[in-house]
mmCIF file as gemmi writes it, N, C-alpha and C atoms, coordinates in Angstrom:
data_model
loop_
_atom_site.group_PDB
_atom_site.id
_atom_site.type_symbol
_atom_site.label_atom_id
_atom_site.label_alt_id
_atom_site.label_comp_id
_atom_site.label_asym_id
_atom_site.label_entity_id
_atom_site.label_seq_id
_atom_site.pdbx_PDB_ins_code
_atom_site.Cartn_x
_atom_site.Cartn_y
_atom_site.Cartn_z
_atom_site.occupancy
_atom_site.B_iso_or_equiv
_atom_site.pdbx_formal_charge
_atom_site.auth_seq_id
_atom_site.auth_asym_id
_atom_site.pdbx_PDB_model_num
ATOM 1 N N . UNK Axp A 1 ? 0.85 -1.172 0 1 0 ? 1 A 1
ATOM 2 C CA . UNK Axp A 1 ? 0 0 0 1 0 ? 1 A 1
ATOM 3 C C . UNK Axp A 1 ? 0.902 1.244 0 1 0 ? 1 A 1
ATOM 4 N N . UNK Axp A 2 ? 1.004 1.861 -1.101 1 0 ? 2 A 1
ATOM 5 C CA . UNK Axp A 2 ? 2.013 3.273 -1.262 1 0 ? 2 A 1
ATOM 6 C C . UNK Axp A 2 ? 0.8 4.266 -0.682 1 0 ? 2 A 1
ATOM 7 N N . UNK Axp A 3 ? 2.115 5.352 -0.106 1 0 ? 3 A 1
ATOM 8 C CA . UNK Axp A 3 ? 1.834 6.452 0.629 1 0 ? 3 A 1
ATOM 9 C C . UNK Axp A 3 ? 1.048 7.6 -0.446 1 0 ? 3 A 1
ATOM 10 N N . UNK Axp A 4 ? -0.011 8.182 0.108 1 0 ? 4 A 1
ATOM 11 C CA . UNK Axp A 4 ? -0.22 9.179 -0.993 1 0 ? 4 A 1
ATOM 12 C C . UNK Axp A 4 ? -0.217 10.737 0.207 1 0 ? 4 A 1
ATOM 13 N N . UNK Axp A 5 ? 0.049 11.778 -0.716 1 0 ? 5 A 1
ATOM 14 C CA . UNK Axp A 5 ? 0.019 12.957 -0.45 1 0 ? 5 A 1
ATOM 15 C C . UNK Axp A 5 ? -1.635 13.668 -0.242 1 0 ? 5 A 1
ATOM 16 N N . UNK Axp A 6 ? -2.126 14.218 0.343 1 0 ? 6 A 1
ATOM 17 C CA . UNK Axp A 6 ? -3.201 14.757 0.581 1 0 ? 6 A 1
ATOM 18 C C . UNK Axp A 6 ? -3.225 16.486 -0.202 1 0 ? 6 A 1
ATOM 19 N N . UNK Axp A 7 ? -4.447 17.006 -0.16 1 0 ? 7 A 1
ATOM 20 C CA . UNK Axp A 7 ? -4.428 18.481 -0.348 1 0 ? 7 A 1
ATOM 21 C C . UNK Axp A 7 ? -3.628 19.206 0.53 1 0 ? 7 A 1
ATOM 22 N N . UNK Axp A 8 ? -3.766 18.786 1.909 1 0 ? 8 A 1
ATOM 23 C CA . UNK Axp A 8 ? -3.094 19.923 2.866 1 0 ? 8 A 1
ATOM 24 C C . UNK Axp A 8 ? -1.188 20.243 2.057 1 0 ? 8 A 1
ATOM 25 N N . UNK Axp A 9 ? -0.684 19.479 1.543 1 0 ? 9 A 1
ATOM 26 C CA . UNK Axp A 9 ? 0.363 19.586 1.229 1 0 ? 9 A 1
ATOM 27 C C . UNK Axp A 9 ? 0.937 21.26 0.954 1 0 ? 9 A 1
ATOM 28 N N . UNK Axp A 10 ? 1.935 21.638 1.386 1 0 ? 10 A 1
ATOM 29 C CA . UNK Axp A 10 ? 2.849 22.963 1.66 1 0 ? 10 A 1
ATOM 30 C C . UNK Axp A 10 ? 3.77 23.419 0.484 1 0 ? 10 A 1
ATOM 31 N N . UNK Axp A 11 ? 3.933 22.007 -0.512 1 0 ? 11 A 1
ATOM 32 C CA . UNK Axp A 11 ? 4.803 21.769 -1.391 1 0 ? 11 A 1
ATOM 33 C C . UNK Axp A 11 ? 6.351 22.593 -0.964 1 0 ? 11 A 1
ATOM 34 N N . UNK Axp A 12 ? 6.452 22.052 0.249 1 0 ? 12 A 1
ATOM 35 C CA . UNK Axp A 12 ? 8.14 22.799 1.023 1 0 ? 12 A 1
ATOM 36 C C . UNK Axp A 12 ? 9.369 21.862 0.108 1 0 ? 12 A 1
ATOM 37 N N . UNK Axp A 13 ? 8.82 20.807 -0.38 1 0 ? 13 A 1
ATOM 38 C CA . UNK Axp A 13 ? 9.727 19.734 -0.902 1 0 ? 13 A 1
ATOM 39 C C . UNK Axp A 13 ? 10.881 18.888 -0.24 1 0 ? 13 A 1
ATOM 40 N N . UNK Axp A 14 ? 10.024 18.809 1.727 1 0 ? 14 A 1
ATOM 41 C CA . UNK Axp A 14 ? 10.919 18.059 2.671 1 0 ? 14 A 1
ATOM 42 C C . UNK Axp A 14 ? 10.541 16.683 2.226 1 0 ? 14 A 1
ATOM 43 N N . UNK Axp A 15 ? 9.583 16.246 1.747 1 0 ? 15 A 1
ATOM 44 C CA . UNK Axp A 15 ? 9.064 14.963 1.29 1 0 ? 15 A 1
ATOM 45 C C . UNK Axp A 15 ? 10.236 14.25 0.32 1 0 ? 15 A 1
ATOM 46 N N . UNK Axp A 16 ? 10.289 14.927 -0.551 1 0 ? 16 A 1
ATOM 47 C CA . UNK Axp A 16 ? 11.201 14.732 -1.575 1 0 ? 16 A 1
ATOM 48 C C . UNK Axp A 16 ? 12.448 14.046 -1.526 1 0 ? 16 A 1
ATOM 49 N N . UNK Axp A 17 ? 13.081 15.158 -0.512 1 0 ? 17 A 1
ATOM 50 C CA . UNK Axp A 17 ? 14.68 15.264 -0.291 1 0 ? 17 A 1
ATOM 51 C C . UNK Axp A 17 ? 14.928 13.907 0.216 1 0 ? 17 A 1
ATOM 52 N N . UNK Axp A 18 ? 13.74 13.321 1.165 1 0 ? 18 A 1
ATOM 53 C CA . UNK Axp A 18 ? 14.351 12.095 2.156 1 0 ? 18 A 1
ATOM 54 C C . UNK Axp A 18 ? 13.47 10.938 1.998 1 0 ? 18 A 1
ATOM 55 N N . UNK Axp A 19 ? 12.654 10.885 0.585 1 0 ? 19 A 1
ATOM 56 C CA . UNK Axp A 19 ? 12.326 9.582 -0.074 1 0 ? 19 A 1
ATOM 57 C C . UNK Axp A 19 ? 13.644 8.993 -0.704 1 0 ? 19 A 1
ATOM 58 N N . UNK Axp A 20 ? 13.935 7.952 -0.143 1 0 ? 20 A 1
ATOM 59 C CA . UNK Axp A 20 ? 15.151 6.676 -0.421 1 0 ? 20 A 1
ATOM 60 C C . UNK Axp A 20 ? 15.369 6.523 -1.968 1 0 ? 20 A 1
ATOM 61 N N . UNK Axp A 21 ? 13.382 6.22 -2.49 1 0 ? 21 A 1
ATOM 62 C CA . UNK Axp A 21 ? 14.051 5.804 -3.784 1 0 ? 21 A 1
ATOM 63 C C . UNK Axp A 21 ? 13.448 6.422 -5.141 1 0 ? 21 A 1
ATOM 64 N N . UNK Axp A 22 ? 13.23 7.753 -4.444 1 0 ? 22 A 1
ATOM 65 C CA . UNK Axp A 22 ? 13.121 9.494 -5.234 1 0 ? 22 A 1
ATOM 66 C C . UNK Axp A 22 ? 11.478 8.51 -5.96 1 0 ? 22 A 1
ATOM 67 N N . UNK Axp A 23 ? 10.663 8.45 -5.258 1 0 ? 23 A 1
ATOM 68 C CA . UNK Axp A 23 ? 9.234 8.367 -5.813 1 0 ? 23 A 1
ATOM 69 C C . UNK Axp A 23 ? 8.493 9.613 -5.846 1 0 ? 23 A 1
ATOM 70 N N . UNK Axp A 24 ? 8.828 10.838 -5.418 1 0 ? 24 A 1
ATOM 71 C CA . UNK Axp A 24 ? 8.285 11.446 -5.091 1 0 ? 24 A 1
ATOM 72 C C . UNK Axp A 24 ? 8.77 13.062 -5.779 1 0 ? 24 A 1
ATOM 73 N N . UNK Axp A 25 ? 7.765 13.688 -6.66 1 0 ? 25 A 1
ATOM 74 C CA . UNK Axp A 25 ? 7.663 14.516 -7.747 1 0 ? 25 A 1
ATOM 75 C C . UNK Axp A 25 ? 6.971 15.545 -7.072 1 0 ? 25 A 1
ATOM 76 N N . UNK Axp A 26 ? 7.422 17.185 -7.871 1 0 ? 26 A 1
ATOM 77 C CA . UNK Axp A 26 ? 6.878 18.315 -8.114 1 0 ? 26 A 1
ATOM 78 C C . UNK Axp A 26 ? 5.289 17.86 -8.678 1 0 ? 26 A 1
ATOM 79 N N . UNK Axp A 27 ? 3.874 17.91 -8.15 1 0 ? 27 A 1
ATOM 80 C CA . UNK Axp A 27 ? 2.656 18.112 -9.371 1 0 ? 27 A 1
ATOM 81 C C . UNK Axp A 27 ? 2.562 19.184 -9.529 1 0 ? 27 A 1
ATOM 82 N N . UNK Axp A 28 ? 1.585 19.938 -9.9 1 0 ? 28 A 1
ATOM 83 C CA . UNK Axp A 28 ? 0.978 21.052 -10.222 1 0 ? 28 A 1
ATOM 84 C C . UNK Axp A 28 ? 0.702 22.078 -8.823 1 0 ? 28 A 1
ATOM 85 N N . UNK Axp A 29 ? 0.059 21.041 -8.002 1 0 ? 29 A 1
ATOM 86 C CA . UNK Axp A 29 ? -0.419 22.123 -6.904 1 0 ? 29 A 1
ATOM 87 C C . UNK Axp A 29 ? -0.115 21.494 -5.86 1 0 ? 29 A 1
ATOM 88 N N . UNK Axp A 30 ? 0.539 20.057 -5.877 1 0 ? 30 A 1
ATOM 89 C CA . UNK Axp A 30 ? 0.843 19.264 -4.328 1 0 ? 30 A 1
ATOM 90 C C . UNK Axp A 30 ? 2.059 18.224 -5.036 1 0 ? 30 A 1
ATOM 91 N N . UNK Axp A 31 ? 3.163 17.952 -3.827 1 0 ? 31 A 1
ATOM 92 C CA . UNK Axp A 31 ? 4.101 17.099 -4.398 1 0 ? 31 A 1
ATOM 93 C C . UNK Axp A 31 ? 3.051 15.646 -5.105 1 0 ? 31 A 1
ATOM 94 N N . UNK Axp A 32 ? 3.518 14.898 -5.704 1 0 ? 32 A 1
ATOM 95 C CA . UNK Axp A 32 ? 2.738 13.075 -5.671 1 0 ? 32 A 1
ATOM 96 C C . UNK Axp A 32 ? 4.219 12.237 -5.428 1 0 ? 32 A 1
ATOM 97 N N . UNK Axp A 33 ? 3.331 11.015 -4.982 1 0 ? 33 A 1
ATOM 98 C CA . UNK Axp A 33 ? 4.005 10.089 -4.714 1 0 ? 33 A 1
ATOM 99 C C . UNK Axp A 33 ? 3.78 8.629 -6.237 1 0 ? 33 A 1
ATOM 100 N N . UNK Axp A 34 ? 4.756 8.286 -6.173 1 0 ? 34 A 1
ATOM 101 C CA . UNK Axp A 34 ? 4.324 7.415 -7.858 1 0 ? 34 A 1
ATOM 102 C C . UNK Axp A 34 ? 4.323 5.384 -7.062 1 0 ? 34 A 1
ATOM 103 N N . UNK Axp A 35 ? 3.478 5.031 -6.789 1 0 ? 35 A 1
ATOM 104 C CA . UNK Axp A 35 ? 3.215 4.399 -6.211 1 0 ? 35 A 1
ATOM 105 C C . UNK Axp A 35 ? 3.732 3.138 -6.843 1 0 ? 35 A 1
ATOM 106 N N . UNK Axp A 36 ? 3.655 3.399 -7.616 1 0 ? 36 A 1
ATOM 107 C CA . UNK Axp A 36 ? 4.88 1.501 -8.112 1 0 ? 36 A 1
ATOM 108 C C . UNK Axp A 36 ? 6.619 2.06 -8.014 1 0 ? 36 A 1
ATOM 109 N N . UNK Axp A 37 ? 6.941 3.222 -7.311 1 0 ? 37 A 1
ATOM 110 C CA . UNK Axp A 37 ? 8.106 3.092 -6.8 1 0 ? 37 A 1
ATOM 111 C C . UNK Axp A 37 ? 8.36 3.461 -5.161 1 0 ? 37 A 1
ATOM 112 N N . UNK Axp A 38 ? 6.936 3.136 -4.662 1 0 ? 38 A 1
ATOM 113 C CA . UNK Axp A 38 ? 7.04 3.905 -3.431 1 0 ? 38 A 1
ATOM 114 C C . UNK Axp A 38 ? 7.364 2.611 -2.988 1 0 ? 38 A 1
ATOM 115 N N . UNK Axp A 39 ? 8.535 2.217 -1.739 1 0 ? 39 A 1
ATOM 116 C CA . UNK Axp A 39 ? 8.836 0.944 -0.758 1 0 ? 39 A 1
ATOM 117 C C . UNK Axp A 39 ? 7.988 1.309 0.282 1 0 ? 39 A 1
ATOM 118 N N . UNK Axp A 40 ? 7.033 2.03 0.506 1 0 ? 40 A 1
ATOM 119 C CA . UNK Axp A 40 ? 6.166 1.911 2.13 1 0 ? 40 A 1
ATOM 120 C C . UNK Axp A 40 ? 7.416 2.271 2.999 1 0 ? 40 A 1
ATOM 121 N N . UNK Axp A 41 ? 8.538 3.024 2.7 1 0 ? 41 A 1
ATOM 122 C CA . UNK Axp A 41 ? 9.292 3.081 4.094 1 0 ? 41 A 1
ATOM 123 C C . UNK Axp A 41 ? 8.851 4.404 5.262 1 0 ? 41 A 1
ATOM 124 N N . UNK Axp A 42 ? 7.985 5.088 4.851 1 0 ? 42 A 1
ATOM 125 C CA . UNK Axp A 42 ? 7.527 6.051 6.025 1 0 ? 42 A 1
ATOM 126 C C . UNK Axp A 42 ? 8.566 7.622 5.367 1 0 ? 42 A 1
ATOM 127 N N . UNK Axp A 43 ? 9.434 7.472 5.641 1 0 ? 43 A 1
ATOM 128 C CA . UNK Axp A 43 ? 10.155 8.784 5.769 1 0 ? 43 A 1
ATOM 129 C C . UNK Axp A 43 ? 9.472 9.849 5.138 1 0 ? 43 A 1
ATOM 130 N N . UNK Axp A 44 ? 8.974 9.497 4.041 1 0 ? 44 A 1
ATOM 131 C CA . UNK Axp A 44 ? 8.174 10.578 3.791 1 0 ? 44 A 1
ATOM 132 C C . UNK Axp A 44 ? 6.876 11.07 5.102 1 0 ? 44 A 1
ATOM 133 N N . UNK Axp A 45 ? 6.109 10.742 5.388 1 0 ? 45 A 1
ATOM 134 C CA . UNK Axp A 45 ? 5.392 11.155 6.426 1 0 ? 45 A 1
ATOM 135 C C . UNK Axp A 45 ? 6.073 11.398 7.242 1 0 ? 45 A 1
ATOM 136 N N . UNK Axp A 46 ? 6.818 10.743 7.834 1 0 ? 46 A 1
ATOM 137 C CA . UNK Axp A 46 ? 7.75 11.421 8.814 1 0 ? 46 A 1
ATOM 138 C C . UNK Axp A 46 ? 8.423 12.599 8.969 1 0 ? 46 A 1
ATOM 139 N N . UNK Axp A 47 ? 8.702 13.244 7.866 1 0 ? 47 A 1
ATOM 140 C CA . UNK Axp A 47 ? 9.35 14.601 7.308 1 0 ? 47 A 1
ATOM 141 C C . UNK Axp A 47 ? 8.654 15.463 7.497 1 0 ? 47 A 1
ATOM 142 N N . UNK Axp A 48 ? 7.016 15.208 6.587 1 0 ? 48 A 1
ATOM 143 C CA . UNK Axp A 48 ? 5.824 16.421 6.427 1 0 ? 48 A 1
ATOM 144 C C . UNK Axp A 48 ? 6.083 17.02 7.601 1 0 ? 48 A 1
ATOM 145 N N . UNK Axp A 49 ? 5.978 18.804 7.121 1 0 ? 49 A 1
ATOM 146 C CA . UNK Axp A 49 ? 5.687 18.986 8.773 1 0 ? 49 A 1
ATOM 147 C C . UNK Axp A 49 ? 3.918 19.388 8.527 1 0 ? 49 A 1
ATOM 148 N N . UNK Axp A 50 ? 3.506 19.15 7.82 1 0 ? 50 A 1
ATOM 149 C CA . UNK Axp A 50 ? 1.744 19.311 7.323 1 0 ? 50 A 1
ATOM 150 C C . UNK Axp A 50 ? 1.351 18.352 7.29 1 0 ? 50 A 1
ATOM 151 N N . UNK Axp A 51 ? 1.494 16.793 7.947 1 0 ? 51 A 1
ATOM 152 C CA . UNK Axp A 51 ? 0.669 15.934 8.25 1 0 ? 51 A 1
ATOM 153 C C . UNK Axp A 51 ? -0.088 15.309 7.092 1 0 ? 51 A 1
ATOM 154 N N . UNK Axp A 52 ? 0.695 15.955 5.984 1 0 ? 52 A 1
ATOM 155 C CA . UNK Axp A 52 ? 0.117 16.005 4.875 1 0 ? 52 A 1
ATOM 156 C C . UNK Axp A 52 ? 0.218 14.434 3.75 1 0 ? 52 A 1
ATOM 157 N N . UNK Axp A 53 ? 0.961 13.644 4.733 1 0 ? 53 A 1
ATOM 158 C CA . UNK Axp A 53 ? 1.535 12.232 3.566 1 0 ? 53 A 1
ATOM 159 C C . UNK Axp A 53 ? 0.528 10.724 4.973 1 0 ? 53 A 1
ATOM 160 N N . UNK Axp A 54 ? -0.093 10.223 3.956 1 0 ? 54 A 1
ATOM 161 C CA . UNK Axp A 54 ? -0.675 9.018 4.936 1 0 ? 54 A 1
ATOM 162 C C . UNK Axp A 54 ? -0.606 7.592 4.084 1 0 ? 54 A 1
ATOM 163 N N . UNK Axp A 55 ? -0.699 6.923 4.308 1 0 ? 55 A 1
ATOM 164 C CA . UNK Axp A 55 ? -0.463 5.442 3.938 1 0 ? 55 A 1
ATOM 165 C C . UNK Axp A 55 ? -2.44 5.628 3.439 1 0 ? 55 A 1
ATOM 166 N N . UNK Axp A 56 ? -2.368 4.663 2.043 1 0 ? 56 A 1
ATOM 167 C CA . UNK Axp A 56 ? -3.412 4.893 0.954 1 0 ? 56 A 1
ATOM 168 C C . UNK Axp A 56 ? -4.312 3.997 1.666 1 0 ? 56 A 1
């Protein structure tokens, strides 16, 4: 089950920096997460400081 990004997202791009295996992209109006490269390792939620990344 890959992590997805919510609306609340800040687009600060702390998500980004400390995904392991760079699943995680600029969209339009909120980072995304690309889910056939996401490993479920957390760090991304862990980073948000907007509460903004939850397991799908």
């Amino acid at each position: 089950m890959a992590y997805v990004i919510s609306d609340e997202c800040l687009q600060c791009g702390a998500c980004e920096a400390e995904c392991p295996v760079e699943a995680i992209s600029a969209g339009e109006t909120k980072y995304v997460i690309d889910p056939d490269t996401c490993i479920e390792c957390g760090s991304c939620a862990a980073t948000c400081p907007a509460e903004a990344i939850s397991a799908e």
